[in-house]
C-alpha positions in Angstrom: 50.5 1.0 -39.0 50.8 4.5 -40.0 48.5 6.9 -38.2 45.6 8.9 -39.6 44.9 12.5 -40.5 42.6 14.9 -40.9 43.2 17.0 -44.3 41.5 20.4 -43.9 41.1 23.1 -46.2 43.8 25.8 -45.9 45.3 24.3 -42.8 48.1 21.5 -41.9 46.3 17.9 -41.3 46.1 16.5 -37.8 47.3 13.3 -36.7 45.1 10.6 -34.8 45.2 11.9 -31.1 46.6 15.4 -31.6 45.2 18.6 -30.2 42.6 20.5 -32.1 43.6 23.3 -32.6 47.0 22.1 -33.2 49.9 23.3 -31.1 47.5 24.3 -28.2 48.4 23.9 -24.4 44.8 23.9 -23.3 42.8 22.7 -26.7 39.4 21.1 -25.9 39.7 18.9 -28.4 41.3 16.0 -30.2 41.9 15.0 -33.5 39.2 11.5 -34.8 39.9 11.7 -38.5 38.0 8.6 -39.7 34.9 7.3 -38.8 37.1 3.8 -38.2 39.0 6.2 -35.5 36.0 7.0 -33.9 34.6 4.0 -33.6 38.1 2.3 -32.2 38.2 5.1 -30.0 34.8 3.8 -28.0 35.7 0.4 -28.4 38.8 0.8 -26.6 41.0 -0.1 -29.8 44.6 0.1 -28.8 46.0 1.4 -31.7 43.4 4.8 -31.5 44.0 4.7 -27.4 48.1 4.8 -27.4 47.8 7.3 -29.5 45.4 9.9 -27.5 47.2 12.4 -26.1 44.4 15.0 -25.1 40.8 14.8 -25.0 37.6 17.2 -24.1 38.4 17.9 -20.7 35.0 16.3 -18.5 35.9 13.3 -20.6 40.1 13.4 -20.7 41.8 14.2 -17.4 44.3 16.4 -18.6 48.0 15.2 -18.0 48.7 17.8 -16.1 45.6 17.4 -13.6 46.9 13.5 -13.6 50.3 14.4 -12.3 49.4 16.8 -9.4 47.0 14.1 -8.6 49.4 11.7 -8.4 51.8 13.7 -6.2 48.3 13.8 -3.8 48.1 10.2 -3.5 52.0 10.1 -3.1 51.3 12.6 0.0 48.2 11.7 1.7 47.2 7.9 -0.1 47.8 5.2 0.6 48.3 1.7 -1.5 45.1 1.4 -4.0 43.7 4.7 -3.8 42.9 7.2 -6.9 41.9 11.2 -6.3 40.1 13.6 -7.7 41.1 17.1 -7.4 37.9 20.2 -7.0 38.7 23.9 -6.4 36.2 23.9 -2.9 35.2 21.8 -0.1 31.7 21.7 -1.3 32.3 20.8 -4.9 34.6 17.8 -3.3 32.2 16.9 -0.9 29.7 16.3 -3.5 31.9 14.4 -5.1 32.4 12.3 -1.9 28.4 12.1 -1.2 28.2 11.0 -5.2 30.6 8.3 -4.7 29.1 6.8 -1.5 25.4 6.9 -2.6 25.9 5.7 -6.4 28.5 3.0 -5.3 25.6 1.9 -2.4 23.2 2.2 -5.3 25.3 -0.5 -7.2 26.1 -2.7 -4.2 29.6 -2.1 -3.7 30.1 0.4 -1.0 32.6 2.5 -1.0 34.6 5.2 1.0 36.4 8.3 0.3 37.8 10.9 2.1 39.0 14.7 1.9 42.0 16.6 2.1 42.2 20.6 1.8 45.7 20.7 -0.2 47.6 24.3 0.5 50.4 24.8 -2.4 52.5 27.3 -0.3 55.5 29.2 -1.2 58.6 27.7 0.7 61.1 30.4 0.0 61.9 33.4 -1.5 62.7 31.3 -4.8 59.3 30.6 -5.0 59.7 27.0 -4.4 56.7 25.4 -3.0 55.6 22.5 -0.8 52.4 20.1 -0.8 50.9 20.4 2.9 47.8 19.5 4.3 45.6 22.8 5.4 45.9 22.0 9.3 49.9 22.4 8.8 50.3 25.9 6.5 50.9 28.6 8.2 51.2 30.5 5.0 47.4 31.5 4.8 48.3 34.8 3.8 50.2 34.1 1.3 49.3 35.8 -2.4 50.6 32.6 -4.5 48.4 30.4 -1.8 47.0 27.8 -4.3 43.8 25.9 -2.3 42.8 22.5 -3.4 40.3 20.2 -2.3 41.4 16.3 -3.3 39.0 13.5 -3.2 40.8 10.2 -2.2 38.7 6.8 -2.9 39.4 3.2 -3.6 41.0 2.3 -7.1 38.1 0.6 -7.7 35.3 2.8 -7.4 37.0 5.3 -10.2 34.7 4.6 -12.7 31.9 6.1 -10.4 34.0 9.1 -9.4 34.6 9.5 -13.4 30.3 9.8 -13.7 30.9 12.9 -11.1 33.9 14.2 -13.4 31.7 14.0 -15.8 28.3 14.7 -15.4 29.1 17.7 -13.3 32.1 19.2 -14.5 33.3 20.5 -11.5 37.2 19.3 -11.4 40.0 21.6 -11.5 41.0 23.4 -14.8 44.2 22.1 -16.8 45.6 26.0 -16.0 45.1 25.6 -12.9 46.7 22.5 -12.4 49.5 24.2 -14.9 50.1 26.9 -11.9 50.2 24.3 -9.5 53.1 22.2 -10.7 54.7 25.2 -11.9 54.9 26.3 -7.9 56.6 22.7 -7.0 60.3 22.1 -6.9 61.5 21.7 -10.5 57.9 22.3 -11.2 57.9 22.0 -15.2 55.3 19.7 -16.3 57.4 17.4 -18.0 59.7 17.2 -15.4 57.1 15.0 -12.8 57.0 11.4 -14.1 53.7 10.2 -15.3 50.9 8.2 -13.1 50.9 4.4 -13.5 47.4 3.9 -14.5 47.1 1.3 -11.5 47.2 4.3 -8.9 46.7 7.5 -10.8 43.4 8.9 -12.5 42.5 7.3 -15.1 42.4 9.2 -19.1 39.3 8.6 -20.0 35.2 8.2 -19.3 33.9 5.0 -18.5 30.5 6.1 -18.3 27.8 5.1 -20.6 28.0 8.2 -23.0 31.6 9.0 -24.5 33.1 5.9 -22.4 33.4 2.5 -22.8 34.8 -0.3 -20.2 37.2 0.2 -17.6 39.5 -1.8 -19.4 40.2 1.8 -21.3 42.1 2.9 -18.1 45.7 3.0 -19.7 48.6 5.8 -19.3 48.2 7.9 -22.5 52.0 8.4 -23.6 53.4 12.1 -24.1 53.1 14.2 -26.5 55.6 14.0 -29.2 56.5 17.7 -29.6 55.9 18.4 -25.8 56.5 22.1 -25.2 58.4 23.5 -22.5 56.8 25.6 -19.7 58.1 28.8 -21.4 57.3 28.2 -25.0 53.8 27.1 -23.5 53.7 30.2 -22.0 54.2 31.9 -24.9 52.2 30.0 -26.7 49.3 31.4 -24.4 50.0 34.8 -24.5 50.9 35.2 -28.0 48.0 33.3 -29.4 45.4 33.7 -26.5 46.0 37.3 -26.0 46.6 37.2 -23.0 46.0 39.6 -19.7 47.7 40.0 -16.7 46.5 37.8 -14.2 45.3 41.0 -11.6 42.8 41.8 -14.7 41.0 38.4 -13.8 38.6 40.6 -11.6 37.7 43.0 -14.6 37.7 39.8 -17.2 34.9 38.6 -15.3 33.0 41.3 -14.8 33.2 42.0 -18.4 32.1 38.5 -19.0 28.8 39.0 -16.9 27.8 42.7 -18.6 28.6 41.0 -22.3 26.3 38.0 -21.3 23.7 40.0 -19.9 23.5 42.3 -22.7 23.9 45.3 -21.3 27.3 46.7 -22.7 26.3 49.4 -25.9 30.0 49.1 -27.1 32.5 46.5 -26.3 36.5 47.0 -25.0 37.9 49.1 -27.6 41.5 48.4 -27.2 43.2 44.4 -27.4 45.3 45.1 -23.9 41.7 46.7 -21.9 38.8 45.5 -20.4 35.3 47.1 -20.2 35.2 49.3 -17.3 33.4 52.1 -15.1 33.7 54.5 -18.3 31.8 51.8 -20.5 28.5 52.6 -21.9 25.7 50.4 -20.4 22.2 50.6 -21.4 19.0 47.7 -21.1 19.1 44.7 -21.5 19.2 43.4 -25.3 18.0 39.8 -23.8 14.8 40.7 -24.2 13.8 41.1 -20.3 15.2 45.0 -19.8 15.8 44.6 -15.8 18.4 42.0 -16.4 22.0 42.9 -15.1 25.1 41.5 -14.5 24.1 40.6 -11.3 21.8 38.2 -12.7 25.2 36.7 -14.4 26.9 33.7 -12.9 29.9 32.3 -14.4 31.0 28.0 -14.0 34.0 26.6 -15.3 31.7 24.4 -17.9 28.5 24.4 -19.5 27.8 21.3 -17.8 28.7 22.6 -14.6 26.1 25.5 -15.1 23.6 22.6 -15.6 24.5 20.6 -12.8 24.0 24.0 -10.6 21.1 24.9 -12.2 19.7 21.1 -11.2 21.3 21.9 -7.7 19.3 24.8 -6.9 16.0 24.0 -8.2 16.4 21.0 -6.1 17.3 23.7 -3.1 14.0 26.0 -3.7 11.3 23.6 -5.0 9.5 21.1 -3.4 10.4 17.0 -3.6 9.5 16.5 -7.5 10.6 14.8 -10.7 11.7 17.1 -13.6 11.1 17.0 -17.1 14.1 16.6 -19.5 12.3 18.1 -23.0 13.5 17.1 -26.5 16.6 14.8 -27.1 19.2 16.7 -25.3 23.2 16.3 -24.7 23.8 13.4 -22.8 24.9 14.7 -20.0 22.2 16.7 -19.0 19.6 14.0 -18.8 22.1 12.3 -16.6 22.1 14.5 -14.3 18.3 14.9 -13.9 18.6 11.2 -13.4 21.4 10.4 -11.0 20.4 13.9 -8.5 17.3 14.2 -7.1 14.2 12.1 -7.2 14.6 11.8 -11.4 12.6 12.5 -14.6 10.3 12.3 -17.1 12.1 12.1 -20.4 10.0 13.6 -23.3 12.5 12.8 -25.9 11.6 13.8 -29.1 10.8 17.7 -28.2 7.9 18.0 -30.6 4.5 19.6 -29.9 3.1 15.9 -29.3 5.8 15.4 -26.8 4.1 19.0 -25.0 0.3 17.0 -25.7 2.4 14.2 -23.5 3.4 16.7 -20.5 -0.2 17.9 -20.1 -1.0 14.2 -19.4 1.7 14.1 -16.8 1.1 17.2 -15.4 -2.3 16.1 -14.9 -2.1 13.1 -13.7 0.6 14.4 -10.9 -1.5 17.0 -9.9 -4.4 14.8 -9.3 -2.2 12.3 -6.9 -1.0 15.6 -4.9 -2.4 19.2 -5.6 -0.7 20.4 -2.5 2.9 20.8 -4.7 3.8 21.6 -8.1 3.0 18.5 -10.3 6.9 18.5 -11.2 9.9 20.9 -10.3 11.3 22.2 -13.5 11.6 21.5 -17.1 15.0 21.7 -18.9 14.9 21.9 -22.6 17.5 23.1 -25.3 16.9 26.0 -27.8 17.8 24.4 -30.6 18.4 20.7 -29.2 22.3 19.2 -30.0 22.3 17.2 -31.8 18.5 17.1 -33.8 18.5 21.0 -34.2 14.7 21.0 -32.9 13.2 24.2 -30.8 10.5 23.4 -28.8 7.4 25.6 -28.6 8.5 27.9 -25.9 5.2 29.8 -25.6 2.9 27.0 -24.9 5.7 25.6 -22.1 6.0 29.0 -20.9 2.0 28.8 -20.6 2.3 25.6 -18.6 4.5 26.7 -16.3 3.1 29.2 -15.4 -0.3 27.3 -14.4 1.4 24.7 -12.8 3.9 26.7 -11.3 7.0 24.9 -12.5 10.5 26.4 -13.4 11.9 26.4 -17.4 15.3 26.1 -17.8 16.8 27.0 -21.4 19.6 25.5 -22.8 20.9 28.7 -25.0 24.7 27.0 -26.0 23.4 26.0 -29.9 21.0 29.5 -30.3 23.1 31.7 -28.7 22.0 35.1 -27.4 23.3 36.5 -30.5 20.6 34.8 -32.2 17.3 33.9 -30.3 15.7 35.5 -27.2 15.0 32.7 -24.8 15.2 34.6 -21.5 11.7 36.2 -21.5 10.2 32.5 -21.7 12.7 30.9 -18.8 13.4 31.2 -15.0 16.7 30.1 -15.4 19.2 30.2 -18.9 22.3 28.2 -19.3 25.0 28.4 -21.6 28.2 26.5 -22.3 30.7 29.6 -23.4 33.2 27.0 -24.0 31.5 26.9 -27.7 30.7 29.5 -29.8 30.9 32.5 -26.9 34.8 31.4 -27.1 35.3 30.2 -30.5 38.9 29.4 -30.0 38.9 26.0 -28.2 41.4 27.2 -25.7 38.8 27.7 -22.4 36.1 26.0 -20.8 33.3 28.0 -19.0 29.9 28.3 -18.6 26.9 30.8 -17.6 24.1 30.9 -15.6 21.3 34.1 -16.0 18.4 34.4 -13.5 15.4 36.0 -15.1 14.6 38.9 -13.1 10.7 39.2 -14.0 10.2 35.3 -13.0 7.6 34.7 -10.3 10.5 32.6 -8.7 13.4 34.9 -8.9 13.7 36.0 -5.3 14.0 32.9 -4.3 16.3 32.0 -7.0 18.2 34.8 -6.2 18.1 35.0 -2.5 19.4 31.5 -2.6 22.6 32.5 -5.1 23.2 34.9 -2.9 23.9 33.0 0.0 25.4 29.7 -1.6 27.5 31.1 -5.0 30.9 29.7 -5.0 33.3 31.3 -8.1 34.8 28.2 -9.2 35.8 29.8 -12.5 39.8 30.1 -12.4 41.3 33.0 -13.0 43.4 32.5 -15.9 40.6 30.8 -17.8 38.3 33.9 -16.9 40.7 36.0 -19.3 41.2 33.8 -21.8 37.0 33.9 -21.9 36.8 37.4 -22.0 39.4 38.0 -24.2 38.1 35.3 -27.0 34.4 36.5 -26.8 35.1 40.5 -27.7 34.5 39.7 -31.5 31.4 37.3 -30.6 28.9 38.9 -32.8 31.1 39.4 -35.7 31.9 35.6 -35.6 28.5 34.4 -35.5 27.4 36.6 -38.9 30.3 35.3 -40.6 29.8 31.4 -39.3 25.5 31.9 -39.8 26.3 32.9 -43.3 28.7 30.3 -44.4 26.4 27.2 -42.5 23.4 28.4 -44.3 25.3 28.7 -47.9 26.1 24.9 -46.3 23.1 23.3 -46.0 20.8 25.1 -48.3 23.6 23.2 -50.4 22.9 19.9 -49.0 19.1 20.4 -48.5 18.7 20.5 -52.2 20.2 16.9 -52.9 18.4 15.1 -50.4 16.1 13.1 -50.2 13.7 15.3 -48.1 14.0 18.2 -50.7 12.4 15.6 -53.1 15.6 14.0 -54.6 14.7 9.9 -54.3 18.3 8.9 -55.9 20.3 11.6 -52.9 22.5 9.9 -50.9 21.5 12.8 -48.3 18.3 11.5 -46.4 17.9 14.7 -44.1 19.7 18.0 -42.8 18.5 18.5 -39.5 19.2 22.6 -39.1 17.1 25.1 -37.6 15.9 26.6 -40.8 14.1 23.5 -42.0 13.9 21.7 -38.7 10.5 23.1 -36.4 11.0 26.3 -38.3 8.1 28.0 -36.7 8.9 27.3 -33.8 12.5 28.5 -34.0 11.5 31.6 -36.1 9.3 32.9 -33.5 12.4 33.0 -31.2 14.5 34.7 -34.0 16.0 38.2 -33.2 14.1 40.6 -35.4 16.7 43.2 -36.8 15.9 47.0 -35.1 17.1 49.7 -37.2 16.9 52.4 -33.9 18.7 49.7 -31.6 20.9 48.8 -34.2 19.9 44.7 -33.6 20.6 42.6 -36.6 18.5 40.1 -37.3 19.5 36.3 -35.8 20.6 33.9 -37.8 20.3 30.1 -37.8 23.7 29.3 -35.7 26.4 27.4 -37.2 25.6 23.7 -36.2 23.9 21.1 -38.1 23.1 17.5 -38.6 23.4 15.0 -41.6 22.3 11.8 -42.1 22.6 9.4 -45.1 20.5 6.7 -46.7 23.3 3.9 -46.3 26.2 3.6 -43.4 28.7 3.6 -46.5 27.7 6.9 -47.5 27.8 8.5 -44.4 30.9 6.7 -43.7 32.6 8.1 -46.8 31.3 11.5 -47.0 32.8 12.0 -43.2 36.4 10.2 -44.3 36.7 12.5 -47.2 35.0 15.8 -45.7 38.2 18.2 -45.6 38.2 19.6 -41.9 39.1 19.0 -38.1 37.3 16.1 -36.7 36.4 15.9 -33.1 34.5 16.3 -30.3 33.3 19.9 -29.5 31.3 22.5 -31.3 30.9 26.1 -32.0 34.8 26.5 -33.1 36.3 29.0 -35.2 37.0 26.4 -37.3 34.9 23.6 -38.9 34.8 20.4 -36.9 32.5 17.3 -37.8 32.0 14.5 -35.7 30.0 11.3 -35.6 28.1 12.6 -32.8 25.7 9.2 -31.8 29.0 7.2 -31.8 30.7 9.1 -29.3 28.3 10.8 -27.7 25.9 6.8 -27.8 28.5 4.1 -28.6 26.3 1.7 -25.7 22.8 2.4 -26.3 23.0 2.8 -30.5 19.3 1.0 -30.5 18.0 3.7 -27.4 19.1 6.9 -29.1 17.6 5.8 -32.7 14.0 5.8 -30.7 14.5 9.3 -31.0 15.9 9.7 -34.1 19.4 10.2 -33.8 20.4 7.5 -36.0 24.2 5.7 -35.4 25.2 7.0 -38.4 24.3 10.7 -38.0 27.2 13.0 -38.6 27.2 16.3 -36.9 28.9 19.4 -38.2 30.0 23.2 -36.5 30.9 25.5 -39.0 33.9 27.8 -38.5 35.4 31.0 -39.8 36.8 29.8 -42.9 35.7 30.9 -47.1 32.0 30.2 -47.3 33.7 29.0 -51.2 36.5 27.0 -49.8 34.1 25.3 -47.5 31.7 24.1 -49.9 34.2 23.2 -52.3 34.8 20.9 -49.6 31.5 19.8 -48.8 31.2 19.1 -52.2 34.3 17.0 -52.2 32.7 15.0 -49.6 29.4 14.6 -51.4 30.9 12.8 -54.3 33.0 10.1 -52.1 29.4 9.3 -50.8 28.1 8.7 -53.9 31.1 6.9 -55.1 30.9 4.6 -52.1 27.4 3.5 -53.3 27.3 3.3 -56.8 25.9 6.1 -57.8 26.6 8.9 -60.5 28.1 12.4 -60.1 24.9 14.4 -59.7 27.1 17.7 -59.1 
């Protein structure tokens, strides 16, 4: 059977299973050109899974993360064991805690145990040897590679996968790319594969993108495989690439640009900013911010899961409150760490009628302690494109003294001014901050003039591990100069977009539209998401915020939607906030298990959800138009274009 692909509009298609972007060592994500593709992919069809060759990292192991893995079991396993690899003791030993209480939880105990790996240097041909911590003497080394590995029972993978997963604390691909290239005959492609049996497996078997462990299968190499030099290359050329004793400076960068404090940006492609850069307040809207309220995670998910980790650290015992539909992740991590939550799913001001209940009711069984802990929420919410009413939570936490933690990845700072209404913003920089789905990372940002920053910050102070790789920090900061440019351009071209599909739907007041509703921030709780809304500043030189560049279509028939993604001529695949368009049928990856659960909340199965990219605001609705007419084809109807 021949493979699918995804035609685009001015680019080569993508076959089933590919990178997106193509030709990428690191891309984040993977090529799903039909909604048939999508759907095999969570059923565990064999003909979409022996094709998979990369995947969004927290839900793919990387091949290259599976082969160093592999070598650890080889070293320290024995017979029916799996590992997991972390860049500290305590992110492993998390892992370890997750895997005894969950497994307990589900009434199969299990055990697991850690190893500190040291990658030392062997000789003065830089060969290099795997060796437990208690037998390197090589601990000053400068190519010393530290690695914490996680060894448990075959069978308790799936639960080690939920850690994987819900935090996002595993090693980087990059990292694991310097690690094999400091073994004997260290190319990537010259270490044999894993047999699924003892290795890690591919892919999530948890309930959101993951089906049955049955899906555990050796993915087979890429076709084209590139060498370790043309990789290399490949990086530099296309990434832009630093050398690696800039990382300190990349990062630092990263924090002022995040904090909004830089007045001009690195003027030169081979520089960083500096101590002759030009700082000024804070355009985040609270002026005492600094880049020492900036922490940087290798994921958005993993600034959520640390986030959840030090509320839990600084509050009282309480639930939290997960408000609006949010990514899946992030409830699951409310849920499986600490006590749990209330789920408040649909994120409208009735929803906020609802938490004064709660809040009331919890107060009244205990006024001694906050009524709950914190209250995470997304500004707008991925993927309804709904912005809660930040004022009157911001009100409520402050009476009840609870912490607000703001989701900013789908705003972005560029955009809407969240800080002055949270304790605590997180950011995935993976998406939009990067735009060039070649890096994972994430942010963290302490609000200075929150009654609970000091012990927020006294608590970072002392516990802050930089997990954030190196390598990956300069990709980052290299990818997120042009930030602000990107976002005009990708604002203009989404709202050309859906003020297109908005007029031929049904909610405009079109009965015969095929389109039943655009969820985007312009139409979706408007007020609510205008009152956030950068205002433009002529003496500060502020543009105005736009409405981001994600959106959400549904469809008044699953034949429609069906056809309209098939035909829609871009990348398909998980991830958002790329420098080019990428569409995905976000409920069936993100939902595949619990189709009838996430439609309480209005995310319908067939809901299609769309980031907008760099390319012609003309080309791209020329496509979108394309796209329109297969949808009305596939029911019937007439050409209304």
């Amino acid at each position: 059977m021949e493979a699918t692909t995804t035609t685009t509009v001015g680019v080569a298609p993508i076959a089933l299973g590919l990178p997106v972007p193509p030709y990428t060592p690191h891309a984040i994500s993977v090529s799903l050109p039909t909604w048939r593709d999508n759907v095999g992919y969570e059923a565990g069809d064999k003909r979409v899974l022996d094709a998979m060759v990369c995947g969004y990292p927290r839900f793919f192991i990387g091949l290259g993360i599976r082969k160093l893995a592999q070598l650890c079991v080889q070293k320290f396993g024995v017979y029916g064991e799996s590992a997991m690899l972390f860049p500290t003791k305590k992110t492993a030993d998390a892992c370890r805690s997750f895997i005894l209480s969950r497994s307990a939880l589900e009434g199969t105990k299990a055990s697991a145990r850690l190893i500190q790996l040291l990658i030392c240097p062997e000789d003065k041909a830089n060969k290099a040897i795997l060796v437990n911590s208690e037998d390197c003497d090589c601990n000053g080394s400068a190519s010393l590679v530290d690695l914490h590995i996680v060894l448990f029972p075959s069978e308790a993978f799936s639960i080690a996968m939920q850690f994987w997963t819900h935090s996002g604390a595993g090693i980087s691909s990059r990292l694991a790319e310097q690690c094999l290239s400091l073994l004997p005959e260290g190319s990537p492609s010259s270490i044999s594969s894993p047999a699924p049996s003892r290795g890690i497996s591919f892919k999530s078997s948890h309930k959101h993108y993951g089906v049955k462990e049955a899906r555990r299968v050796s993915p087979p190499m890429i076709a084209e495989d590139l060498n370790a030099d043309h990789s290399i290359y490949l990086e530099e050329r296309y990434g832009r690439n630093l050398p690696i004793t800039a990382a300190s400076a990349a990062k630092r960068a990263l924090r002022l640009r995040i904090a909004g404090v830089l007045l001009r940006d690195a003027p030169k492609r081979d520089s960083t900013c500096d101590q002759s850069s030009p700082f000024g307040p804070s355009t985040r809207g609270v002026n005492d911010v600094s880049e020492n309220d900036v922490y940087l995670y290798p994921g958005g998910m993993n600034a959520i899961w640390n986030a959840h980790q030090l509320i839990l650290a600084v509050q009282p015992v309480g639930k939290s409150v997960c408000f609006g539909f949010p990514y899946a992740d992030t409830l699951k991590v409310l849920q499986k760490w600490g006590p749990g939550c209330h789920f408040l799913g649909h994120g409208l001001d009735s929803d906020i009628d609802q938490l004064e209940a709660i809040l009331e009711e919890e107060t009244k069984l205990d006024p001694s302690k906050p009524p709950i802990i914190a209250l995470f929420t997304e500004f707008p919410s991925n993927p309804l494109l709904r912005s809660a009413n930040l004022s009157r939570l911001r009100a409520l936490a402050d009476k009840h003294d609870f912490l607000i933690v703001i989701d900013e990845t789908i705003g972005n700072f560029t955009n809407v001014e969240v800080l002055p209404f949270a304790d605590i913003v997180v950011s995935s920089l993976t998406k939009v901050f990067s735009g060039s789905s070649n890096v994972m990372g994430g942010s963290l940002v302490l609000n200075p003039q929150g009654r609970h920053y000091s012990n927020l910050k006294s608590y970072m102070n002392s516990n802050y591990e930089d997990t954030y790789f190196d390598q990956d920090a300069i990709f980052m900061e290299r990818n997120s100069r042009d930030l602000q440019r990107r976002v005009r351009v990708i604002d203009h071209s989404t709202e050309a977009i859906c003020d297109f599909l908005y007029s031929r739907s049904q909610i405009a007041g079109v009965p015969e539209a095929v389109i039943k509703d655009v969820a985007y921030p312009k139409y979706t709780t408007p007020e609510h998401y205008e009152a956030r809304r950068i205002k433009s500043n002529v003496q500060t030189g502020v543009q105005q915020g736009g409405y981001g560049g994600l959106f959400s279509v549904t469809f008044t028939s699953p034949s429609a939607s069906h056809a309209f993604f098939d035909a829609l001529p871009c990348y398909k695949g998980p991830s958002l906030g790329t420098n080019f368009t990428l569409a995905c049928p976000f409920t069936i990856l993100a939902h595949f298990n619990e189709l009838d659960w996430a439609a309480q909340y209005g995310v319908e199965a067939d809901l299609i959800r769309i980031s907008v990219g760099l390319e012609d605001t003309n080309e791209l609705l020329a496509g979108f138009r394309l796209a329109l007419k297969a949808a009305e084809a596939a029911v019937g109807q007439n050409d209304l274009i």
